[in-house]
DRENPA-3360 file (N, C-alpha, C; in nm, 2 decimals, always signed):
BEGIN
1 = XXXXXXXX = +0.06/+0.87/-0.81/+0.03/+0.78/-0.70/+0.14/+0.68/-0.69 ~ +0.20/+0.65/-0.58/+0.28/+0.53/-0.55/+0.24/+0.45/-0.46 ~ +0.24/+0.32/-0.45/+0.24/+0.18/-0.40/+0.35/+0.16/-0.32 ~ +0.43/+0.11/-0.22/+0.53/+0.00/-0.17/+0.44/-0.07/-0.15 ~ +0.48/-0.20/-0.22/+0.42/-0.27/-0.20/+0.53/-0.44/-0.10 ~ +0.48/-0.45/+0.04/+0.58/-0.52/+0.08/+0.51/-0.70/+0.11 ~ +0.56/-0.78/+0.10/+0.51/-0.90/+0.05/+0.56/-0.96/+0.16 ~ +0.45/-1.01/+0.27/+0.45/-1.04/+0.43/+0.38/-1.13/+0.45;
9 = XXXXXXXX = +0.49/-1.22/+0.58/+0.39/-1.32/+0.64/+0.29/-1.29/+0.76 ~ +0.30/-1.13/+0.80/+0.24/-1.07/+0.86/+0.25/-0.94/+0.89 ~ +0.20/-0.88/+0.92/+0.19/-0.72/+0.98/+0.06/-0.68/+0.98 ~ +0.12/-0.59/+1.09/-0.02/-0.49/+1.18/-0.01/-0.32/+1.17 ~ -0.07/-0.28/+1.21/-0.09/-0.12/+1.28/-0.16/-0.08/+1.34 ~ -0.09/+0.00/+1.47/-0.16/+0.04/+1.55/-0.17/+0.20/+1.61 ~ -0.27/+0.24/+1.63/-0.28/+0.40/+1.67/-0.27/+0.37/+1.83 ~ -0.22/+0.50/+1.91/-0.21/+0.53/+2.03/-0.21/+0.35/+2.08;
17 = XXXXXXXX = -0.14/+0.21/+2.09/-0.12/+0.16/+2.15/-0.22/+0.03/+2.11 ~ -0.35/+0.11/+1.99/-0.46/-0.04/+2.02/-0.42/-0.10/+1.81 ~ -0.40/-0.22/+1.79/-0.44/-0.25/+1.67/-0.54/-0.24/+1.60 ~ -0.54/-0.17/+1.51/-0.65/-0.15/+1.41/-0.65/-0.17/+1.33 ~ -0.55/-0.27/+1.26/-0.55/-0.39/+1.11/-0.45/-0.47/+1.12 ~ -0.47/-0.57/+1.09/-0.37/-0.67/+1.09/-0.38/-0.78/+0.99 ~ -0.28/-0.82/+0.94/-0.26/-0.95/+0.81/-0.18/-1.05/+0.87 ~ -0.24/-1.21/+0.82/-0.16/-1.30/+0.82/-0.03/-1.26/+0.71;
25 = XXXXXXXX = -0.03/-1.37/+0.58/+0.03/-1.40/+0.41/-0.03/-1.31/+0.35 ~ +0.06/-1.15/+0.33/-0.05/-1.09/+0.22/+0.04/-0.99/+0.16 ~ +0.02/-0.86/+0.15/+0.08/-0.76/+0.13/+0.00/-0.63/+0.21 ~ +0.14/-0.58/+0.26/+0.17/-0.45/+0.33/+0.18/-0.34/+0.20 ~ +0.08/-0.24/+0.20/+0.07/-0.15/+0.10/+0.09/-0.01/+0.15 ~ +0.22/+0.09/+0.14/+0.20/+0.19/+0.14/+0.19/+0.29/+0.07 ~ +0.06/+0.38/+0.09/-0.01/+0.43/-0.03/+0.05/+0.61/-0.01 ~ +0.12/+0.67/-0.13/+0.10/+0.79/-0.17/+0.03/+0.86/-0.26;
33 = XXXXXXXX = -0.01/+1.00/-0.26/-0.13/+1.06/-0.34/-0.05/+1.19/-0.38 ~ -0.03/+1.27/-0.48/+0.03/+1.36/-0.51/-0.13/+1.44/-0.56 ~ -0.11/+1.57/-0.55/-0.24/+1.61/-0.57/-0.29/+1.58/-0.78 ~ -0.21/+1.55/-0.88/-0.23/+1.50/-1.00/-0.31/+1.38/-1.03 ~ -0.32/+1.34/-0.90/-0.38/+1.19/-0.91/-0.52/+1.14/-0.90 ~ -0.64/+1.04/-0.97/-0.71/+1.05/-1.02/-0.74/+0.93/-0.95 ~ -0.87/+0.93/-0.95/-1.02/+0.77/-0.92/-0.92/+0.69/-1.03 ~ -0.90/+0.75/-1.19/-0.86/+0.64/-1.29/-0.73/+0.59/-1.28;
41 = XXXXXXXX = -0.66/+0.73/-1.24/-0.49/+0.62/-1.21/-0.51/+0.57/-1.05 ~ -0.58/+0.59/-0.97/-0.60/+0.46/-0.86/-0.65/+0.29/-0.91 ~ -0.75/+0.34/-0.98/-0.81/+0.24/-1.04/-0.71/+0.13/-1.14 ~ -0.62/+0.20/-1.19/-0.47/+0.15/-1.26/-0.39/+0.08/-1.16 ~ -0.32/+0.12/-1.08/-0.30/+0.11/-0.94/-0.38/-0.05/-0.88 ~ -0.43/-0.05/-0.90/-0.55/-0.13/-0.77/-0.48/-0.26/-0.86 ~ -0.55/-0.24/-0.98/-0.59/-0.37/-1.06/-0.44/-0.45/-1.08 ~ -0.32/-0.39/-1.11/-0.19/-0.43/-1.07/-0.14/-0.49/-0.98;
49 = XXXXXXXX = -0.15/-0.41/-0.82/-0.16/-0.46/-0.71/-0.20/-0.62/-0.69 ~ -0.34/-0.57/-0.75/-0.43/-0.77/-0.73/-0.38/-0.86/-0.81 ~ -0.31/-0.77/-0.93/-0.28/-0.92/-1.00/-0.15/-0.90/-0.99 ~ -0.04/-0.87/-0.90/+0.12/-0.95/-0.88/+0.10/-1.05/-0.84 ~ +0.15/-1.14/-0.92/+0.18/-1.27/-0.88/+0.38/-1.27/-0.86 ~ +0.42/-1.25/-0.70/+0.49/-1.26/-0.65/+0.50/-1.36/-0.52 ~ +0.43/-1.42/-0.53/+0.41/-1.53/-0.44/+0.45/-1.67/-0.50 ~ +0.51/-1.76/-0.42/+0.57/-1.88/-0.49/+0.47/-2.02/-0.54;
57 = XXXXXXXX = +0.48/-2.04/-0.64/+0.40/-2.16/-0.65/+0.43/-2.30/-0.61 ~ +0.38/-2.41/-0.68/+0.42/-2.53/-0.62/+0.60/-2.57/-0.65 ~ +0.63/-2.49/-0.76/+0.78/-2.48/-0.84/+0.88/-2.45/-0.77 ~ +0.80/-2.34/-0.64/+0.93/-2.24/-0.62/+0.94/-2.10/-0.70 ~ +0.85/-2.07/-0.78/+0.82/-1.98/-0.91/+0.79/-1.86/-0.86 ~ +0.77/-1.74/-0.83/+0.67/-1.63/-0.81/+0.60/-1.62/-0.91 ~ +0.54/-1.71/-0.94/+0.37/-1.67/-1.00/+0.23/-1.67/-0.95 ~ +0.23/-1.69/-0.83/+0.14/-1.68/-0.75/+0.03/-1.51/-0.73;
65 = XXXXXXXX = -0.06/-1.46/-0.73/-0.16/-1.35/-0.68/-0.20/-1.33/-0.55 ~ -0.27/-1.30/-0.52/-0.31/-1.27/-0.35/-0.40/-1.35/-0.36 ~ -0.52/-1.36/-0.44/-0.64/-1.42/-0.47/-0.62/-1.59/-0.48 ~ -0.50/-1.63/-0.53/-0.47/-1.80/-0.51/-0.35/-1.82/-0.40 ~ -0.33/-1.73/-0.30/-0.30/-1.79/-0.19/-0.41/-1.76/-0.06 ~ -0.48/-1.68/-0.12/-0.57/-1.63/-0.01/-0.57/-1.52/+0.08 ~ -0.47/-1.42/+0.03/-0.36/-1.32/+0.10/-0.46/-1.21/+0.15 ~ -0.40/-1.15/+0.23/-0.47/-1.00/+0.29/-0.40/-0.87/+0.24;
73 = XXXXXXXX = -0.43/-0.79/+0.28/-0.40/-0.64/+0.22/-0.39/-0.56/+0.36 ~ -0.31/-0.50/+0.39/-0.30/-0.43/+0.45/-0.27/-0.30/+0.43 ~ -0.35/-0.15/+0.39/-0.34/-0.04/+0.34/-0.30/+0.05/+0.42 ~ -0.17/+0.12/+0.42/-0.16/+0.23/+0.49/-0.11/+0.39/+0.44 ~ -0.17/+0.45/+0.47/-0.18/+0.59/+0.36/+0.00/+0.63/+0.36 ~ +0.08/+0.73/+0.34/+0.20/+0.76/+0.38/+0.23/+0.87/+0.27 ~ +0.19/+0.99/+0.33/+0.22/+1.09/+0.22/+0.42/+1.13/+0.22 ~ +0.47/+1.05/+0.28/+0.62/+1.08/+0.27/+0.74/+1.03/+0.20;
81 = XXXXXXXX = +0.60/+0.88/+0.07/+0.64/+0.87/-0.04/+0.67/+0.98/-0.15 ~ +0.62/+1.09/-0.09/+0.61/+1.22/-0.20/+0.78/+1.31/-0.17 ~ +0.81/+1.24/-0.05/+0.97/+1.33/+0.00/+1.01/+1.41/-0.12 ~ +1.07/+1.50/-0.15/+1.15/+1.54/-0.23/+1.29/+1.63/-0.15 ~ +1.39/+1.53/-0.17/+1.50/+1.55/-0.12/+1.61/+1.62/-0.15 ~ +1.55/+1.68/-0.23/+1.72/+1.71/-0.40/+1.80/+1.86/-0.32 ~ +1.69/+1.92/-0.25/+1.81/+2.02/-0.19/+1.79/+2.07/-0.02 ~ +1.87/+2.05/-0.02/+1.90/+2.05/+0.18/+1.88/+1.89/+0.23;
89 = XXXXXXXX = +1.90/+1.88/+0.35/+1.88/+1.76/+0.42/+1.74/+1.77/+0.47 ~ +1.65/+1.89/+0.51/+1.53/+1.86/+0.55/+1.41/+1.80/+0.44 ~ +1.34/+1.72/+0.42/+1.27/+1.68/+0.29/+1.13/+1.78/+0.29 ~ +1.13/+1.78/+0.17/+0.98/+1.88/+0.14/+0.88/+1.78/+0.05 ~ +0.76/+1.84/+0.16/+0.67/+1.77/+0.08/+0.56/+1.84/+0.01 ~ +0.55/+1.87/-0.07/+0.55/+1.99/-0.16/+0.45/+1.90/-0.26 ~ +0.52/+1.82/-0.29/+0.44/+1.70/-0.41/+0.37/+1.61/-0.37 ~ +0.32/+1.59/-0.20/+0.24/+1.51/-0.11/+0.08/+1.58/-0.21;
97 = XXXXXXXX = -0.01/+1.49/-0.21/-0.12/+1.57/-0.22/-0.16/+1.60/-0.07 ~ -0.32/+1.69/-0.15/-0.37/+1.77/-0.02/-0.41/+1.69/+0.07 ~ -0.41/+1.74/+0.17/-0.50/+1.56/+0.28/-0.62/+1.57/+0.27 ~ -0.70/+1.66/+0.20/-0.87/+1.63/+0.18/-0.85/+1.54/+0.03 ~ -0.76/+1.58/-0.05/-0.80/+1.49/-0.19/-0.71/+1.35/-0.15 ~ -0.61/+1.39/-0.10/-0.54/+1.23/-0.02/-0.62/+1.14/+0.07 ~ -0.68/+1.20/+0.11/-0.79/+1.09/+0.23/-0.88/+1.05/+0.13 ~ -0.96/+1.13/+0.04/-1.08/+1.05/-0.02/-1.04/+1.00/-0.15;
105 = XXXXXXXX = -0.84/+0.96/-0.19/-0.84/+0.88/-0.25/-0.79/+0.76/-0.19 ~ -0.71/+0.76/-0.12/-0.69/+0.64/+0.01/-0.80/+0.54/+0.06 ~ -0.91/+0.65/+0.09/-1.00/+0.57/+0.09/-1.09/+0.50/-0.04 ~ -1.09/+0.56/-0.13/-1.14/+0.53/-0.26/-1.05/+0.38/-0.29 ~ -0.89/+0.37/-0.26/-0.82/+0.28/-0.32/-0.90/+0.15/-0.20 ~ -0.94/+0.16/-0.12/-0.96/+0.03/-0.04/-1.10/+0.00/-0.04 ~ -1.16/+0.08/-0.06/-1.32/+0.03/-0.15/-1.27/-0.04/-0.25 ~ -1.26/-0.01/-0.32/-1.18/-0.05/-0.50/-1.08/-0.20/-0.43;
113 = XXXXXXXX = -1.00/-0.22/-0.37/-0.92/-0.29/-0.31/-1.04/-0.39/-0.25 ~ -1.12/-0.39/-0.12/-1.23/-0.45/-0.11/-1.32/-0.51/-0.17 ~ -1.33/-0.45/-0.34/-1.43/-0.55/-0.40/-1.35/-0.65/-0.49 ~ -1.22/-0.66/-0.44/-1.15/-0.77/-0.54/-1.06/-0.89/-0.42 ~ -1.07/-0.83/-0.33/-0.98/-0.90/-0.18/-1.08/-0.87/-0.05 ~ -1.09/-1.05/-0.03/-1.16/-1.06/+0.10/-1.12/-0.98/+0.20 ~ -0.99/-1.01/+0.25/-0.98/-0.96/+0.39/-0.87/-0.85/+0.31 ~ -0.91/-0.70/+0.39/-0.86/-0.57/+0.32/-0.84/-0.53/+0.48;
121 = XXXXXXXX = -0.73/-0.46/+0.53/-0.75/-0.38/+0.66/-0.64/-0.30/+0.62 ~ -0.69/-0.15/+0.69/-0.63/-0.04/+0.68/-0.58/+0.02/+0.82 ~ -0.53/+0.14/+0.78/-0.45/+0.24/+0.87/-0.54/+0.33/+0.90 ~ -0.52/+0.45/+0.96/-0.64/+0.58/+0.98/-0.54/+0.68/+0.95 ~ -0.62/+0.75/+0.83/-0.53/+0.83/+0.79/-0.52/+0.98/+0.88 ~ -0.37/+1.01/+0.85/-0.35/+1.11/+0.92/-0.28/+1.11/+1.05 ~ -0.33/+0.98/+1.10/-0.29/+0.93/+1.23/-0.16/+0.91/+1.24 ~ -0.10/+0.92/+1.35/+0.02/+0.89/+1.43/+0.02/+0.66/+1.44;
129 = XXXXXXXX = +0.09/+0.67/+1.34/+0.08/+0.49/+1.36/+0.18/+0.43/+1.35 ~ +0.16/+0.31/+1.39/+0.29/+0.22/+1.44/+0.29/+0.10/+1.36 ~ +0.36/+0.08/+1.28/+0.33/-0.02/+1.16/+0.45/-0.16/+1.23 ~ +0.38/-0.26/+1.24/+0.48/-0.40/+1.25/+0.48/-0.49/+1.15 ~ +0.60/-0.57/+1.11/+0.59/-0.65/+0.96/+0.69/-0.76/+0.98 ~ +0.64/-0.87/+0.92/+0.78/-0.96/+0.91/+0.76/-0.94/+0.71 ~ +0.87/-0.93/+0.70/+0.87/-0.89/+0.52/+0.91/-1.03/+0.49 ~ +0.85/-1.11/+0.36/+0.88/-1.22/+0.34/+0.99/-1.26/+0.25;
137 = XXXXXXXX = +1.10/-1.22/+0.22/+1.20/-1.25/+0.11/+1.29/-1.19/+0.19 ~ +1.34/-1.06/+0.18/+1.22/-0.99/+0.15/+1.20/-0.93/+0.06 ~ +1.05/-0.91/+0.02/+1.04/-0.86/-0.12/+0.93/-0.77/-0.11 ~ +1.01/-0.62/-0.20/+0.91/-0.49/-0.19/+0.92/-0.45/-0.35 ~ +0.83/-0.42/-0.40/+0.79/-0.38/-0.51/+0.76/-0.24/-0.52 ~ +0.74/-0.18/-0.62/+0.72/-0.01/-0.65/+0.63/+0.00/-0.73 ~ +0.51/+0.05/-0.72/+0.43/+0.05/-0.81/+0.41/+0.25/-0.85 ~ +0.43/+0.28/-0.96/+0.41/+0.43/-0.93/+0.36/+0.42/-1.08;
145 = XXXX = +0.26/+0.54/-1.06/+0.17/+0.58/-1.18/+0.25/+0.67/-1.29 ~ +0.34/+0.73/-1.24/+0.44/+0.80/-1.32/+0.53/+0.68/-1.38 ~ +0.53/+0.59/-1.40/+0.59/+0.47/-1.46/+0.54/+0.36/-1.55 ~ +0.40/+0.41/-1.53/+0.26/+0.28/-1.59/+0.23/+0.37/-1.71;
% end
């Protein structure tokens, strides 16, 4: 499972034209699922996510969490984290999970994501979506389970 994790003073997404999540100060999360991946490495995943403290304190410091600035989450599925590029220019996604075990872990991460962060808003997976962001640094992180 991988994370981008991008660290915003805002962003949205929208299907066919209408918004359907949007964040002030939070983080922009795009989520991949390879089909090896589990409720327990989501749950790995999650609990990391909530506790980056990449946000600045009164120092100037990135020690800051989502939880002491008050941050949002914005979840968007993205099976094209799974690209595998190594031969030809067209990418294969081969290492994407399936979209039935990818959707009910996507969805699993933002339940899980919801009982630890007030405002959580997501994407619809599968959907054709239109993601807008001001990135704050900018600063994007990688969270991947093959690395934890």
């Amino acid at each position: 499972m991988r994370f981008v994790v991008q660290r915003v003073s805002k962003a949205n997404v929208a299907v066919e034209g209408k918004i359907i999540g949007a964040i002030e100060k939070g983080f922009l999360v795009f989520i991949g699922v390879n089909n090896a991946d589990t409720k327990e490495i989501a749950d790995k995943l999650v609990k990391k996510l909530v506790g980056l403290r990449i946000f600045k304190d009164e120092n100037g410091k990135t020690n800051l969490d989502l939880k002491a600035v008050d941050g949002g989450l914005l979840i968007i599925s993205q099976f094209t984290l799974y690209a595998d590029c190594k031969k030809g220019n067209r990418p294969s996604f081969i290492n994407a999970g399936s979209p039935d075990m990818a959707e009910e872990l996507y969805e699993y991460v933002i339940k899980q994501c919801q009982k630890e962060i007030p405002h959580v808003e997501h994407g619809e997976f599968g959907a054709d979506m239109k993601v807008s962001l001001v990135n704050d640094g900018p600063f994007t992180v990688i969270l991947d389970s093959d690395w934890m």
